[in-house]
N, CA, C and O of each residue as an XYZ file, in Angstrom:
228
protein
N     112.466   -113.505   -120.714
C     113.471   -114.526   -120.887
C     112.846   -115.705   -121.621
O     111.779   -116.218   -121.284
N     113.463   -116.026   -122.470
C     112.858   -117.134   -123.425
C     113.479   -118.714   -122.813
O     114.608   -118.817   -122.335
N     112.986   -119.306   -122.877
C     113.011   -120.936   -122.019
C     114.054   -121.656   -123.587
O     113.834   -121.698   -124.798
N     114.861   -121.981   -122.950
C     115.861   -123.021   -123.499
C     115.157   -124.364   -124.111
O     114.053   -124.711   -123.693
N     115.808   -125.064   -125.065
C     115.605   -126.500   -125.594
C     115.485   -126.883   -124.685
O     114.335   -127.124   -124.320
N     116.421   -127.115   -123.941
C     116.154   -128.351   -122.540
C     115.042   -127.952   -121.943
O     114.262   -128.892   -121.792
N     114.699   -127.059   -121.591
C     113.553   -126.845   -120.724
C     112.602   -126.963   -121.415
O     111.637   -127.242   -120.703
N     112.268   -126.884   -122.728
C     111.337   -127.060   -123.706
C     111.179   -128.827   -123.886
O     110.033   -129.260   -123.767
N     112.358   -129.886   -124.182
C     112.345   -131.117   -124.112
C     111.790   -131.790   -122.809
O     111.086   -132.794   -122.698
N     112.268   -131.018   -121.926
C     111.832   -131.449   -120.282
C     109.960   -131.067   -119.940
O     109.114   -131.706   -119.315
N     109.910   -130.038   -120.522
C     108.222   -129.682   -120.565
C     107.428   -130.979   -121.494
O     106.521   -131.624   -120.968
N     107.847   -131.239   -122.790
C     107.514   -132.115   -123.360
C     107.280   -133.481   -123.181
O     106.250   -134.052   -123.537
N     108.504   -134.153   -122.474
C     108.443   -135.329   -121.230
C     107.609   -135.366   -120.658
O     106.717   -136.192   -120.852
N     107.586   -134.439   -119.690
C     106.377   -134.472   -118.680
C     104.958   -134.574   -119.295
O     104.156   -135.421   -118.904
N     104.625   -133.509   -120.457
C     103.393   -133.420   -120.773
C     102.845   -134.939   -121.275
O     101.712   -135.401   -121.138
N     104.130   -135.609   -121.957
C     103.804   -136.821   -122.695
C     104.102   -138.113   -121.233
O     104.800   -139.091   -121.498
N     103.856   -138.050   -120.629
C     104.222   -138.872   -118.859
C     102.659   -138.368   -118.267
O     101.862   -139.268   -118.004
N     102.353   -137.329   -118.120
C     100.720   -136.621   -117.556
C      99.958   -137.503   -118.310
O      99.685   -138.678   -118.063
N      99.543   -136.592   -119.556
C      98.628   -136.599   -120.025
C      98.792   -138.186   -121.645
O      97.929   -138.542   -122.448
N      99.771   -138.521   -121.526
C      99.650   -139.687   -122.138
C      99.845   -139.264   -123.918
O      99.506   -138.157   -124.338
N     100.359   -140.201   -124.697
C     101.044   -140.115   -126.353
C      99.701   -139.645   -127.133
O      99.768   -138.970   -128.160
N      98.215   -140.150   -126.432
C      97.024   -140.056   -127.403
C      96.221   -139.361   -127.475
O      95.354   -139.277   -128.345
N      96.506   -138.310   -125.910
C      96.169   -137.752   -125.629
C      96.611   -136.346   -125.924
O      95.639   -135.622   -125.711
N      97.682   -135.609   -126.334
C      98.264   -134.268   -126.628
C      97.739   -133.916   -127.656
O      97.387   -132.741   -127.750
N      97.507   -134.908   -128.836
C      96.855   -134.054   -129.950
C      95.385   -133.185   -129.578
O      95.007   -132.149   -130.124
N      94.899   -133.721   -128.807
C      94.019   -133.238   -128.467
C      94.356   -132.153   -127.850
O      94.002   -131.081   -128.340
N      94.853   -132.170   -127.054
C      95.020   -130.871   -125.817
C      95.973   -129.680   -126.895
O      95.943   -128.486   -126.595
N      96.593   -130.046   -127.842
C      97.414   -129.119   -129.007
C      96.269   -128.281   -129.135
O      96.130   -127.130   -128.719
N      95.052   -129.366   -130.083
C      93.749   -128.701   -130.441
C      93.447   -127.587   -129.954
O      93.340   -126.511   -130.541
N      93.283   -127.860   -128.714
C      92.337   -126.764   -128.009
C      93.368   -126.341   -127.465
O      92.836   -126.373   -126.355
N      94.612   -125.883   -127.191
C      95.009   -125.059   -126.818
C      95.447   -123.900   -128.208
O      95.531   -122.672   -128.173
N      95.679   -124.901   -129.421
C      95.571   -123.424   -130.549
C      94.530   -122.936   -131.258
O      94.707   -122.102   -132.146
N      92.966   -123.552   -130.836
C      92.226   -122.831   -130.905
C      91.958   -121.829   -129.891
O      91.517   -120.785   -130.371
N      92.077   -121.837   -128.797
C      92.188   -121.153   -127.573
C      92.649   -119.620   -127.841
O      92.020   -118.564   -127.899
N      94.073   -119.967   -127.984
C      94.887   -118.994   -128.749
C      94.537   -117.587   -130.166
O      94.827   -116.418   -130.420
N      93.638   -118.899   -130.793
C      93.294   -118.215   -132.186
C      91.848   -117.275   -131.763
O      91.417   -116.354   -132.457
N      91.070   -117.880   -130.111
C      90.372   -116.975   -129.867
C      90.329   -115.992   -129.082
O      89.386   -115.203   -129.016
N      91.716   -115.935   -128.176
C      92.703   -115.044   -127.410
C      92.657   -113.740   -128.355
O      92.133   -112.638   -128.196
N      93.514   -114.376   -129.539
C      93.934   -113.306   -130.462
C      92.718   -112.312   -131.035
O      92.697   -111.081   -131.048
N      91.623   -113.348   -131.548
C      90.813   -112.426   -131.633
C      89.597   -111.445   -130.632
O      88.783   -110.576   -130.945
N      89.851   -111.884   -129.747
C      89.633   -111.129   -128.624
C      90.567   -110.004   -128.500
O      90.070   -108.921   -128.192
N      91.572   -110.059   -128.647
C      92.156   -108.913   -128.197
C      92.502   -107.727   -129.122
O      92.824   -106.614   -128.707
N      92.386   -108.143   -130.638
C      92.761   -107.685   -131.727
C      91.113   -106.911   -131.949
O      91.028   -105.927   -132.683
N      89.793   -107.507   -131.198
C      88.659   -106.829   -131.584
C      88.458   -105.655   -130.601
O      87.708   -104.703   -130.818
N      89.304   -105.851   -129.362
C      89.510   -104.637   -128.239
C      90.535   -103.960   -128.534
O      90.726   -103.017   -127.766
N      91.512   -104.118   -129.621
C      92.508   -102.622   -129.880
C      91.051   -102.101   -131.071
O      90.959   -100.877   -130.971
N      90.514   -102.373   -131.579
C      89.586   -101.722   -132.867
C      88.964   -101.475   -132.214
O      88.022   -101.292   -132.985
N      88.531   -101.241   -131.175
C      86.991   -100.587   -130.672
C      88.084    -99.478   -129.905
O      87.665    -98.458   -129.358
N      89.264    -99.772   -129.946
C      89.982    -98.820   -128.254
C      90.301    -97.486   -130.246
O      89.785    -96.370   -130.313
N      90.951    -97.926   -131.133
C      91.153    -97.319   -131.768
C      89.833    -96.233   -132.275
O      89.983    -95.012   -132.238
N      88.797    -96.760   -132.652
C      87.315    -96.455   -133.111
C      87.430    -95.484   -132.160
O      87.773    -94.382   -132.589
N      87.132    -95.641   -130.348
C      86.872    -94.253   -129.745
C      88.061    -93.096   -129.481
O      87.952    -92.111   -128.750
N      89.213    -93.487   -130.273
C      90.107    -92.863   -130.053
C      89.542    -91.610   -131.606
O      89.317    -90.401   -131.666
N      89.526    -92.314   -132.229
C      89.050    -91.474   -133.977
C      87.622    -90.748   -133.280
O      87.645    -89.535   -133.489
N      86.637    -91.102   -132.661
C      85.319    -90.583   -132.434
C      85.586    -89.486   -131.254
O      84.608    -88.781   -131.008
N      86.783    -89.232   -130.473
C      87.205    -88.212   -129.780
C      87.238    -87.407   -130.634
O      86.404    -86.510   -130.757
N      88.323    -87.613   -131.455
C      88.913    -86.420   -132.295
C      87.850    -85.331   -133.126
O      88.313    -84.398   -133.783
């Protein structure tokens, strides 16, 4: 289920009420680098899952 505008505006409030206006760019930062190393984490474990799938055969 995908989260609505409002609930998306209401997340946003809060985050900017927590953690403060000068503070989010920062926390953006590292949460889409985070992400960008999520991805490659997981994208380097389908290539090794693929690799022993080819080295069965």
């Amino acid at each position: 289920m995908r989260p609505g505008i409002g609930s998306i505006i209401i997340i946003a409030i809060a985050a900017v009420i927590i953690f403060g206006p000068n503070k989010l760019p920062e926390l953006g930062k590292a949460l889409g680098s985070s992400l960008k190393e999520f991805k490659k984490a997981t994208q380097g474990l389908a290539n090794e899952d693929d690799t022993e799938k080819n080295d069965l055969s």
